[in-house]
PyMOL Python script that loads the backbone (N, CA, C, O; Angstrom):
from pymol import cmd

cmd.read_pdbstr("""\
ATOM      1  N   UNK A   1       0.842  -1.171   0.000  1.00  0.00           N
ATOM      2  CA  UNK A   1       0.000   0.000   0.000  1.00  0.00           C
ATOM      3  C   UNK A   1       0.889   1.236   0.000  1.00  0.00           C
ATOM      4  O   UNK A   1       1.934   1.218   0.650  1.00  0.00           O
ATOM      5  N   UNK A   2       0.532   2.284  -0.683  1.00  0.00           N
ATOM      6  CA  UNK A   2       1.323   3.482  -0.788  1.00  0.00           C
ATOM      7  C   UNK A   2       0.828   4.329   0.287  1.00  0.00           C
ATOM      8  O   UNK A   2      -0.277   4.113   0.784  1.00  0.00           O
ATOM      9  N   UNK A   3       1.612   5.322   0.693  1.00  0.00           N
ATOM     10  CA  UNK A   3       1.351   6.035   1.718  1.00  0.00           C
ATOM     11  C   UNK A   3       2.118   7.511   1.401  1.00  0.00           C
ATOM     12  O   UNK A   3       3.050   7.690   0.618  1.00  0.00           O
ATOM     13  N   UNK A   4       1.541   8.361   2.121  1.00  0.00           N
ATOM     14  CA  UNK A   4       1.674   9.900   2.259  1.00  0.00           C
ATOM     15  C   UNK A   4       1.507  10.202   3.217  1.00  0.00           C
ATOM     16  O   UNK A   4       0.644   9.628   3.882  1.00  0.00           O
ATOM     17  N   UNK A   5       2.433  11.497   3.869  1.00  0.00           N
ATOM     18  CA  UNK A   5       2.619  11.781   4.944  1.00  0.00           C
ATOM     19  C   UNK A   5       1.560  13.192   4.807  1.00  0.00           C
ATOM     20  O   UNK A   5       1.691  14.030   3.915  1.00  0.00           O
ATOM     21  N   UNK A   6       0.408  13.249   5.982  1.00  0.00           N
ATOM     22  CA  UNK A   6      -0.312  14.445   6.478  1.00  0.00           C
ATOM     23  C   UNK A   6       0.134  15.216   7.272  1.00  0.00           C
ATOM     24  O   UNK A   6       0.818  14.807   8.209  1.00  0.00           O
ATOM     25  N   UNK A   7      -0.182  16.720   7.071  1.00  0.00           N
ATOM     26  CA  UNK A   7      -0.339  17.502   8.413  1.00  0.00           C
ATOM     27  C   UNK A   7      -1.068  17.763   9.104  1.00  0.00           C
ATOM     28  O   UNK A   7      -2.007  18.310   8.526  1.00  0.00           O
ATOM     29  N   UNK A   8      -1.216  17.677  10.195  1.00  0.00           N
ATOM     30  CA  UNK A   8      -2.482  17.728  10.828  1.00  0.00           C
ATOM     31  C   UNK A   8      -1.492  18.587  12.256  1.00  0.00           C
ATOM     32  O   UNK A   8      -0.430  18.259  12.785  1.00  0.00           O
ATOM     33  N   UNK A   9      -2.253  19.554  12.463  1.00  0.00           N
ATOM     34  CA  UNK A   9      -1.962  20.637  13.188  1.00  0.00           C
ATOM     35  C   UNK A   9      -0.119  20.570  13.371  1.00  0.00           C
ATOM     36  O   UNK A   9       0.536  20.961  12.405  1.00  0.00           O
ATOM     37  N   UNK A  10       0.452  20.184  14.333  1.00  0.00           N
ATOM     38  CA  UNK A  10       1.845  19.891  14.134  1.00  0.00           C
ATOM     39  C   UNK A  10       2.548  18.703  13.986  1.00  0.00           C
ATOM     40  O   UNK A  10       3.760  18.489  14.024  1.00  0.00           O
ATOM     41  N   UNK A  11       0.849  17.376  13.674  1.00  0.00           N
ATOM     42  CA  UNK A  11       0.893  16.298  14.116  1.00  0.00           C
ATOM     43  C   UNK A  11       1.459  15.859  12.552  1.00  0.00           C
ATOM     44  O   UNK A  11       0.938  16.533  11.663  1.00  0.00           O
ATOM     45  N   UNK A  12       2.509  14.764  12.056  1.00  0.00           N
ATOM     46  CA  UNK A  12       2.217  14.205  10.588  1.00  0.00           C
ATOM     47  C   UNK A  12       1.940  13.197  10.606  1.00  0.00           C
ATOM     48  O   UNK A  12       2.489  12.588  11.524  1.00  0.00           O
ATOM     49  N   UNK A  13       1.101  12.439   9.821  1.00  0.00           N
ATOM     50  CA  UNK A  13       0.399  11.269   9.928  1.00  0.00           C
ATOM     51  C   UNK A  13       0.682  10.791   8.834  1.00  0.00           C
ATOM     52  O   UNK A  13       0.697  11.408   7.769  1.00  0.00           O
ATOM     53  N   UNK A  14       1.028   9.212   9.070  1.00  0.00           N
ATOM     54  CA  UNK A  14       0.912   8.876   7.693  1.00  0.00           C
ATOM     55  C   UNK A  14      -0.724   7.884   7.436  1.00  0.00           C
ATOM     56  O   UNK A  14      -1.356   7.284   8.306  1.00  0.00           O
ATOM     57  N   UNK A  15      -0.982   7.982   6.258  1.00  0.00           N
ATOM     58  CA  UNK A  15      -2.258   8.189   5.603  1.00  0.00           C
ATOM     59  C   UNK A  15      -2.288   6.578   4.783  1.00  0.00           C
ATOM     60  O   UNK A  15      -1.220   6.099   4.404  1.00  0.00           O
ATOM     61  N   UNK A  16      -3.320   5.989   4.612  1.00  0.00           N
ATOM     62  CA  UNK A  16      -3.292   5.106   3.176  1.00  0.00           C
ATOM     63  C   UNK A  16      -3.746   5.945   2.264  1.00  0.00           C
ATOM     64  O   UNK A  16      -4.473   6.917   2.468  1.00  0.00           O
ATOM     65  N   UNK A  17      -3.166   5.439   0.891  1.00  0.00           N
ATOM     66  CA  UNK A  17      -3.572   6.241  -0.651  1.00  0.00           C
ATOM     67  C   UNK A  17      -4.682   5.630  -0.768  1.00  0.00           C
ATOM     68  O   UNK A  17      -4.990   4.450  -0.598  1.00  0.00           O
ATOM     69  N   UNK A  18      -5.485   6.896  -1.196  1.00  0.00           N
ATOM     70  CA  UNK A  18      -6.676   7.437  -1.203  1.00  0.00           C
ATOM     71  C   UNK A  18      -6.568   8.153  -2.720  1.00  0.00           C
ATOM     72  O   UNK A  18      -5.571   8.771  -3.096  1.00  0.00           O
ATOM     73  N   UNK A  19      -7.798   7.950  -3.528  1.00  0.00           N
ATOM     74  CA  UNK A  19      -8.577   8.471  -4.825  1.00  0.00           C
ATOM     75  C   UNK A  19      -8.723   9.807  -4.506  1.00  0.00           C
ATOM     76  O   UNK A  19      -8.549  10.755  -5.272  1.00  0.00           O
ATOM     77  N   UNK A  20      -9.145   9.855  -3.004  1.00  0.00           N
ATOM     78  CA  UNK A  20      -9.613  11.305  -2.765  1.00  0.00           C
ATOM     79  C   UNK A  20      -8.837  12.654  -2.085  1.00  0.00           C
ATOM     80  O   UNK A  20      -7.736  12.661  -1.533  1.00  0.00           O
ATOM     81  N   UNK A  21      -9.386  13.329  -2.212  1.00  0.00           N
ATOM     82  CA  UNK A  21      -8.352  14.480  -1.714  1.00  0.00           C
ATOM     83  C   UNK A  21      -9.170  15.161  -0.555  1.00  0.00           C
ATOM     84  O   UNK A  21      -8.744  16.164   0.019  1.00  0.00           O
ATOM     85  N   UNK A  22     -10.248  14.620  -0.274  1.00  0.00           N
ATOM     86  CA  UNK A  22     -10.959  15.621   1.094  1.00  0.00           C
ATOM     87  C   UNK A  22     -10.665  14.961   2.165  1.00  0.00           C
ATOM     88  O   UNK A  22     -10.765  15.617   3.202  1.00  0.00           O
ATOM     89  N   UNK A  23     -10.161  13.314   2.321  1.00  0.00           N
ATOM     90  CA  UNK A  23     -10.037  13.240   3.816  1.00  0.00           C
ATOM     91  C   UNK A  23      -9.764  13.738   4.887  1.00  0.00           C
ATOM     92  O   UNK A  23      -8.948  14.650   5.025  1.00  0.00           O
ATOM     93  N   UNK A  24     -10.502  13.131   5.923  1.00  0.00           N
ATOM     94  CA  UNK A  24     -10.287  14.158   7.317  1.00  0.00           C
ATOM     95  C   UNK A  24     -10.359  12.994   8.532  1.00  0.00           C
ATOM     96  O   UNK A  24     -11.349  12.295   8.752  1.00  0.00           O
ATOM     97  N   UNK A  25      -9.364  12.955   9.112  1.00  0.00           N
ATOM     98  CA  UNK A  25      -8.436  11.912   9.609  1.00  0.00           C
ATOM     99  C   UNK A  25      -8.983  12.027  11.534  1.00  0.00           C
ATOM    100  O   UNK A  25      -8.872  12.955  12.335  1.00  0.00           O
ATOM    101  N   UNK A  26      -9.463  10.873  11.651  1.00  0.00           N
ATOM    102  CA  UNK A  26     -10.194  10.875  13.029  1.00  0.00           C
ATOM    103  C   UNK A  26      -8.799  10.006  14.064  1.00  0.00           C
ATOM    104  O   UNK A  26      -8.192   9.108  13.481  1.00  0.00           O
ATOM    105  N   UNK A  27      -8.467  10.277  15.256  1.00  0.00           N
ATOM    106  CA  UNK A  27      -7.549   9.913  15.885  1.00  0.00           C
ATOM    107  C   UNK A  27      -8.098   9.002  17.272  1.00  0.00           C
ATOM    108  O   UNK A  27      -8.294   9.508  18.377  1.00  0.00           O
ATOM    109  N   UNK A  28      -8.241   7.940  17.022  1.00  0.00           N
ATOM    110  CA  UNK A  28      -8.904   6.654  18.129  1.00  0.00           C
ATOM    111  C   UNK A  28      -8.073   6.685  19.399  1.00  0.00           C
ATOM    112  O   UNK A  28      -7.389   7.692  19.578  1.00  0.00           O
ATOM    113  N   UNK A  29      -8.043   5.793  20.230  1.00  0.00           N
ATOM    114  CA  UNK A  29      -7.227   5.402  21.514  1.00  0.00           C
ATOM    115  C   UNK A  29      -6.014   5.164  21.164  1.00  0.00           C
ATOM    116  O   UNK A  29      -5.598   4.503  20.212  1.00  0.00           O
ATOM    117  N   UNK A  30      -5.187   6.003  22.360  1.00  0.00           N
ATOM    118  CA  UNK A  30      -3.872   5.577  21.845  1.00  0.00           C
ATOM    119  C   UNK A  30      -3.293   4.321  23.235  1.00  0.00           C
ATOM    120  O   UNK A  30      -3.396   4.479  24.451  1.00  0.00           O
ATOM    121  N   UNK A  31      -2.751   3.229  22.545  1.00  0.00           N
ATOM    122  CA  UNK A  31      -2.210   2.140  23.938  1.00  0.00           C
ATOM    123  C   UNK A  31      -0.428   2.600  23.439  1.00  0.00           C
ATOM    124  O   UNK A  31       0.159   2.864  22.390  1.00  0.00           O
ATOM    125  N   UNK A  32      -0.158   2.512  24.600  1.00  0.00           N
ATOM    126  CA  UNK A  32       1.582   2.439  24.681  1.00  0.00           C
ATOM    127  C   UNK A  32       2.410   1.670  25.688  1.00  0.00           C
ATOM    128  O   UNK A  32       2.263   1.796  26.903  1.00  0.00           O
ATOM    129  N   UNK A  33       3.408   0.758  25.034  1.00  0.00           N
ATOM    130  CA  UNK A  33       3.881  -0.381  26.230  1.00  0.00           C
ATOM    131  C   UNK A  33       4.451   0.521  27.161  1.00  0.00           C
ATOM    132  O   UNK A  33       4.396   1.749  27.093  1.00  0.00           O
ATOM    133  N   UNK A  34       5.257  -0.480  28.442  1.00  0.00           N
ATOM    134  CA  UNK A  34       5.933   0.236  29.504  1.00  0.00           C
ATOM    135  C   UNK A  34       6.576  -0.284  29.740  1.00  0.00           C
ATOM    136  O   UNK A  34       6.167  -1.193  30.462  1.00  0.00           O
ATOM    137  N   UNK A  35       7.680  -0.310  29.538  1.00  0.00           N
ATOM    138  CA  UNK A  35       8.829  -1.081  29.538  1.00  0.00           C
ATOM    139  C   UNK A  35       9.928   0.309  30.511  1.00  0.00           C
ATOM    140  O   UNK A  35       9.921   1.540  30.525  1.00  0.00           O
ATOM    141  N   UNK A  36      10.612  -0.595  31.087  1.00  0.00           N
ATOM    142  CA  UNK A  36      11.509   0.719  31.862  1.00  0.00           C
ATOM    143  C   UNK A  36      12.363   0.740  31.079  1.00  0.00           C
ATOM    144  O   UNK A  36      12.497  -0.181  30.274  1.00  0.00           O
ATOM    145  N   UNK A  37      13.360   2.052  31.114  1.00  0.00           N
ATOM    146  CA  UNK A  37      13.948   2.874  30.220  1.00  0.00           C
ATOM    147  C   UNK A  37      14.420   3.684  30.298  1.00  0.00           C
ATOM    148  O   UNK A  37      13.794   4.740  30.209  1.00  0.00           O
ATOM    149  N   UNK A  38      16.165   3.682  30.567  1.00  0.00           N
ATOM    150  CA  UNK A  38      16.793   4.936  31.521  1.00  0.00           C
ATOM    151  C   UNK A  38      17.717   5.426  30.371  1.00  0.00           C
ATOM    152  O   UNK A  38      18.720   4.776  30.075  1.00  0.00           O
ATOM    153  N   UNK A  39      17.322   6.776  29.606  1.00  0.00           N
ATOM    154  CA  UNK A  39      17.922   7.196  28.290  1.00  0.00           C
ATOM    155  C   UNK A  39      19.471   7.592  28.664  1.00  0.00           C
ATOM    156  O   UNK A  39      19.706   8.252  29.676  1.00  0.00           O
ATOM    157  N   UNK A  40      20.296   7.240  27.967  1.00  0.00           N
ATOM    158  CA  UNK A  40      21.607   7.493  27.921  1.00  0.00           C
ATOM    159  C   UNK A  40      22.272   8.225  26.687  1.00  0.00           C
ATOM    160  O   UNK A  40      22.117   7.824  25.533  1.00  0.00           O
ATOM    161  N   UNK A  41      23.122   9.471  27.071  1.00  0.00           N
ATOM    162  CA  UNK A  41      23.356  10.370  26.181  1.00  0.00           C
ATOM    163  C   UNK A  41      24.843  10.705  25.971  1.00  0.00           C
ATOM    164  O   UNK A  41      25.439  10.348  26.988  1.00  0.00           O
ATOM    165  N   UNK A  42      25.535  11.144  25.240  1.00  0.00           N
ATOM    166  CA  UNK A  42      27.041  11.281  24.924  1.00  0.00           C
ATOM    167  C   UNK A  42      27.333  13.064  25.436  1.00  0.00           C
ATOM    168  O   UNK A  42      26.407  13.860  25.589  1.00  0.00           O
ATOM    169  N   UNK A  43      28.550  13.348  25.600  1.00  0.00           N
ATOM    170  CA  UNK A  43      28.269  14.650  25.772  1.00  0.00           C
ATOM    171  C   UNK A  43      28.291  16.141  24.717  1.00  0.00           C
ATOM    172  O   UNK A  43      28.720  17.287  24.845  1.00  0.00           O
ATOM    173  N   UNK A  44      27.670  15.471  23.798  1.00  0.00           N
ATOM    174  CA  UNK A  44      26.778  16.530  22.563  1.00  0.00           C
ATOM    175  C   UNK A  44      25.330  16.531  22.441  1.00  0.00           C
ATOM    176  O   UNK A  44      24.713  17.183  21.599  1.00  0.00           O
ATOM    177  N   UNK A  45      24.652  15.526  23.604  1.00  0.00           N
ATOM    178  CA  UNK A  45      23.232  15.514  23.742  1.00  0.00           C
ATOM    179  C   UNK A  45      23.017  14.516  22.942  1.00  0.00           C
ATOM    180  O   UNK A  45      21.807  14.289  22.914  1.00  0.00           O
ATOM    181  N   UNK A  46      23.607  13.807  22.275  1.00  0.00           N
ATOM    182  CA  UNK A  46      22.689  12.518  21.450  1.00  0.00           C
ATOM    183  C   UNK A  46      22.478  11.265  21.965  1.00  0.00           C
ATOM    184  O   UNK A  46      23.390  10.536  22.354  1.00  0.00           O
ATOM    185  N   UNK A  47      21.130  10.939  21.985  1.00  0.00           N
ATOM    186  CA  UNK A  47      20.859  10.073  22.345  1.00  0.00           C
ATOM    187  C   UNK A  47      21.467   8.452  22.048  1.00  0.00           C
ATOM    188  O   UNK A  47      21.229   7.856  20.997  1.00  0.00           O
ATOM    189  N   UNK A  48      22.057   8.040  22.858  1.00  0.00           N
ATOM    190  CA  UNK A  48      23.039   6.492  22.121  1.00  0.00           C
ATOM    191  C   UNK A  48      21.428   5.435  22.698  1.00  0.00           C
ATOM    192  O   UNK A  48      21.537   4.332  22.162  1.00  0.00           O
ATOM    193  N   UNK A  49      20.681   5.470  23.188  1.00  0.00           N
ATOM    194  CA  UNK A  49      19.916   3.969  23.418  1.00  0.00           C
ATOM    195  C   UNK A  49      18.153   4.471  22.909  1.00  0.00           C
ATOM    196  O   UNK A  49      17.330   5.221  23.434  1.00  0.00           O
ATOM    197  N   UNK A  50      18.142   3.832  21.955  1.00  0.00           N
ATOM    198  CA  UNK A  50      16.921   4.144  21.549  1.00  0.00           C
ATOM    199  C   UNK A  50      15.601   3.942  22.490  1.00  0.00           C
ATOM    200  O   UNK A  50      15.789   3.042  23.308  1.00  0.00           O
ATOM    201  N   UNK A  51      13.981   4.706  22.606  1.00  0.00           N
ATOM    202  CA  UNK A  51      13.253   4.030  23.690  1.00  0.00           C
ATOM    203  C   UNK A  51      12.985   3.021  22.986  1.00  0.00           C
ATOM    204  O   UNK A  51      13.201   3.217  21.790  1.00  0.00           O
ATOM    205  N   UNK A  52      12.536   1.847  23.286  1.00  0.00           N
ATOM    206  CA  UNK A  52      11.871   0.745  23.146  1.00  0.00           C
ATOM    207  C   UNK A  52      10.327   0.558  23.556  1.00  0.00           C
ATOM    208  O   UNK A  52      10.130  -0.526  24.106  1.00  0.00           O
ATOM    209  N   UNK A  53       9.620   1.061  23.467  1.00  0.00           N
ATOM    210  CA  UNK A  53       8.204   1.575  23.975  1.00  0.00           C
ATOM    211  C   UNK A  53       7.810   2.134  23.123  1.00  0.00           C
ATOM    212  O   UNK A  53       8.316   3.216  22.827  1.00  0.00           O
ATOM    213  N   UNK A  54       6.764   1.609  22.413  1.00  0.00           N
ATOM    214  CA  UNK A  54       6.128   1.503  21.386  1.00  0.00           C
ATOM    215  C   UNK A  54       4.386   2.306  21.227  1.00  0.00           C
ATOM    216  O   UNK A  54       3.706   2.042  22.219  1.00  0.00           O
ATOM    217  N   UNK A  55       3.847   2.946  20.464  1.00  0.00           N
ATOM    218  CA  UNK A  55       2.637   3.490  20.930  1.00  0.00           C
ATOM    219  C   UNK A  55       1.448   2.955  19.805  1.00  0.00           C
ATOM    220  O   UNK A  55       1.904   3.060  18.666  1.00  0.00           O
ATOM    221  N   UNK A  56       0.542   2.603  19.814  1.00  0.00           N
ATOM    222  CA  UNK A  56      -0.526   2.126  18.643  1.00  0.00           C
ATOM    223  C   UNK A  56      -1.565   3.156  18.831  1.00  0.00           C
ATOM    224  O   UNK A  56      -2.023   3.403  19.947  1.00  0.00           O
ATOM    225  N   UNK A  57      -1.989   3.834  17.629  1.00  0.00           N
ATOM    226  CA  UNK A  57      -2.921   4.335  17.604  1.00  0.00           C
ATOM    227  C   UNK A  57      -3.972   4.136  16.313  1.00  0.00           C
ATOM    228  O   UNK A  57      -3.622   4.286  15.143  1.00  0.00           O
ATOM    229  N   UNK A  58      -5.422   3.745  16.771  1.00  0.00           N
ATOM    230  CA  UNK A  58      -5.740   3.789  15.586  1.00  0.00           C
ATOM    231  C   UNK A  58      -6.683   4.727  14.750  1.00  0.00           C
ATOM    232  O   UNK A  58      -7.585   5.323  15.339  1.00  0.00           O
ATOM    233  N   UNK A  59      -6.473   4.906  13.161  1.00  0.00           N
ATOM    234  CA  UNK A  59      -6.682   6.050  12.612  1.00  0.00           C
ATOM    235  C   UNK A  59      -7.956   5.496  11.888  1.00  0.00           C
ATOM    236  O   UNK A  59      -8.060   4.282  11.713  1.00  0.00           O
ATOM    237  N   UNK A  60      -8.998   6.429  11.435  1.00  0.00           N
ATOM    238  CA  UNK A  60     -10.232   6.370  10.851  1.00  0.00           C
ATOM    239  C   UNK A  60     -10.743   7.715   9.966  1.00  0.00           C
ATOM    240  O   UNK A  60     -10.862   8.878  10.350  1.00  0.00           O
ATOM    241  N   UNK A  61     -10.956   7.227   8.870  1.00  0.00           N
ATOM    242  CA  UNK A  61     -10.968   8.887   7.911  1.00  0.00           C
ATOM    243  C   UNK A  61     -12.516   8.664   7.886  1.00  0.00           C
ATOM    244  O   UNK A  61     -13.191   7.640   7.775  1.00  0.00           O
ATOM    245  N   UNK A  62     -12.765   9.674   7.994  1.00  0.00           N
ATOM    246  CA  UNK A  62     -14.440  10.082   8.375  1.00  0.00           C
ATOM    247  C   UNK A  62     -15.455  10.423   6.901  1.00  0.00           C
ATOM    248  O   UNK A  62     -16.665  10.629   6.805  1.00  0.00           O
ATOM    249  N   UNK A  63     -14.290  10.367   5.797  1.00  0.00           N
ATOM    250  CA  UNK A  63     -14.348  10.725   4.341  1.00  0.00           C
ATOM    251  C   UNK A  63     -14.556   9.606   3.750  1.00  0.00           C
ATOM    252  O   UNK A  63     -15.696   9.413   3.328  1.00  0.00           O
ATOM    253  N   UNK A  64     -13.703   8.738   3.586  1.00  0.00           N
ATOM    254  CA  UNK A  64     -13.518   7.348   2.580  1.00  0.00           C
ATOM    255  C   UNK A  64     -13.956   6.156   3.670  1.00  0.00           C
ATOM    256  O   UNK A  64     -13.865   4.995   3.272  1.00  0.00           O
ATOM    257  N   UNK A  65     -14.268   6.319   4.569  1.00  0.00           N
ATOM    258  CA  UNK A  65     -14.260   4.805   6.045  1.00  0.00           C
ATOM    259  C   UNK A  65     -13.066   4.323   5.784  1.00  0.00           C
ATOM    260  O   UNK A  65     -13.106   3.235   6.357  1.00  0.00           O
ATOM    261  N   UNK A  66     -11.673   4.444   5.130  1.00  0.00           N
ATOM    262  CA  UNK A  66     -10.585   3.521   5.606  1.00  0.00           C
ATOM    263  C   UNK A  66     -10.244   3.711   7.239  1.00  0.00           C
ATOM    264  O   UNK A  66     -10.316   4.762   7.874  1.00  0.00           O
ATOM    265  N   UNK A  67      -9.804   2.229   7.790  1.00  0.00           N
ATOM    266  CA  UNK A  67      -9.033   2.555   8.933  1.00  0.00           C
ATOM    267  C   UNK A  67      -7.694   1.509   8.898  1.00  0.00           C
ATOM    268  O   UNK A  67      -7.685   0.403   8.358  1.00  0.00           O
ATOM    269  N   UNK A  68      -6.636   2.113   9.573  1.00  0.00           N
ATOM    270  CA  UNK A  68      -5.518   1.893   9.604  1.00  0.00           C
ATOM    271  C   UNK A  68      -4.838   1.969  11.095  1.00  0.00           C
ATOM    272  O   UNK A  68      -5.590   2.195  12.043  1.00  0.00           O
ATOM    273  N   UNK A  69      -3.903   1.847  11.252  1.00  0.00           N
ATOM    274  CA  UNK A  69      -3.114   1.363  12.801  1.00  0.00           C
ATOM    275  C   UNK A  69      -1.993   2.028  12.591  1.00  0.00           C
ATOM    276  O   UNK A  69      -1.256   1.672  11.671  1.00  0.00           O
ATOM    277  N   UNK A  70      -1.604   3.303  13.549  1.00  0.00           N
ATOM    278  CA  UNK A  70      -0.348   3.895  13.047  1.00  0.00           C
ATOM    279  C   UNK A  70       0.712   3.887  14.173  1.00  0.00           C
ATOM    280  O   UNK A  70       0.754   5.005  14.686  1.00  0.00           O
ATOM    281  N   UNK A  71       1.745   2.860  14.844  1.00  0.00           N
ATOM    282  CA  UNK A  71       2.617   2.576  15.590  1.00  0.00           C
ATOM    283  C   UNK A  71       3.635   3.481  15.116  1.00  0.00           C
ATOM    284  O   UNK A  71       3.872   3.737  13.936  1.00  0.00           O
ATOM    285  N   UNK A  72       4.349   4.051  16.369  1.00  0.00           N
ATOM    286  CA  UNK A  72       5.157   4.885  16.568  1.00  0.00           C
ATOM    287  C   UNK A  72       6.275   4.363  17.952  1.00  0.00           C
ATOM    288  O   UNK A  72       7.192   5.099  18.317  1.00  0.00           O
TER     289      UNK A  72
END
""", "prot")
cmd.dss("prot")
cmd.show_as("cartoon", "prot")
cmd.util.cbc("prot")
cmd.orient("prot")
């Protein structure tokens, strides 16, 4: 499936391709694991350990009825 990235206020979403151009992108429950996670950094501020905590949210266009699952 092809995909495009939205803006939505400062939020970007990515989208399934769509025929249409009016969608309008509804934002469901978001679940996120919890895993502990003590960030470790070098001394230029970059992050060396990625989080591992994962977030699912799922998306629903109120235009076309697609819905999709957008993990972050």
């Amino acid at each position: 499936m092809e995909e495009y990235l939205t803006e939505v206020g400062s939020v970007k979403i990515i989208t399934p391709n769509c025929d249409r151009d009016d969608c309008r992108v509804s934002m469901g429950a978001t679940m996120t694991t919890c895993l502990g996670w003590q960030p470790v950094f070098d001394k230029h501020g970059n992050m060396l350990n990625r989080d591992p905590n994962t977030s699912t949210t799922q998306m629903n266009c109120l235009t076309c009825g697609k819905t999709w699952t957008r993990i972050t």
